[in-house]
C-alpha positions in Angstrom: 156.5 66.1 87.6 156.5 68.9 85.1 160.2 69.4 85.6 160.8 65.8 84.6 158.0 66.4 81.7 159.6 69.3 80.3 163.1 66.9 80.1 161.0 64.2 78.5 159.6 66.8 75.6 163.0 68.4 75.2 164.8 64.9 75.1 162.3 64.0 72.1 162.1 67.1 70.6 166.2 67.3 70.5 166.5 65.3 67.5 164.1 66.9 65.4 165.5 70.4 66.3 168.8 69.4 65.5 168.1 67.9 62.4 166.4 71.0 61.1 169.3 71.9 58.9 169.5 68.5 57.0 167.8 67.5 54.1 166.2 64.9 55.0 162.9 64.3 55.7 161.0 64.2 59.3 160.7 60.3 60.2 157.2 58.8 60.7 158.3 57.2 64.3 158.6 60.6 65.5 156.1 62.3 64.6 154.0 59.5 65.7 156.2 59.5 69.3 155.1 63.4 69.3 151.5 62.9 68.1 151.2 60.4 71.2 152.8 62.7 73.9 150.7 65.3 72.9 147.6 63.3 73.1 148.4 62.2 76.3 149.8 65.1 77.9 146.5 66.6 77.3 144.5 63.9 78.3 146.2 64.1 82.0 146.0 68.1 82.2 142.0 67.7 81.2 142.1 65.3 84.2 144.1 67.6 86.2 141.6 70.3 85.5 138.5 68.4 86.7 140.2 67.4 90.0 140.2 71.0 90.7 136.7 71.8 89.7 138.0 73.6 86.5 137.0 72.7 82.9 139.0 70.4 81.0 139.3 72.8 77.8 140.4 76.1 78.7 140.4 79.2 76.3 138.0 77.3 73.6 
């Protein structure tokens, strides 16, 4: 799972990485894409923390 994880980030991340040299500006369908992953890639580590008796924010 975080194998195929890490693919998904790098697959969505590619585009903006490789755009960094244009001038052009960051579209609002990826950021919102990345805002989304983000949101929901820490919603199922908090989960994966309570399942092992851990707390769901770490390092606060």
């Amino acid at each position: 799972m975080p194998f195929v994880l890490t693919l998904f980030v790098i697959a969505v991340a590619g585009p903006a990485l490789a755009a960094a040299g244009t001038r052009h500006p960051p579209s609002e369908p990826l950021f919102f894409t990345e805002l989304m992953l983000l949101m929901l890639v820490g919603r199922l580590l908090g989960e994966a923390m309570l399942r092992i008796k851990q707390p769901a924010v770490i390092g606060s």
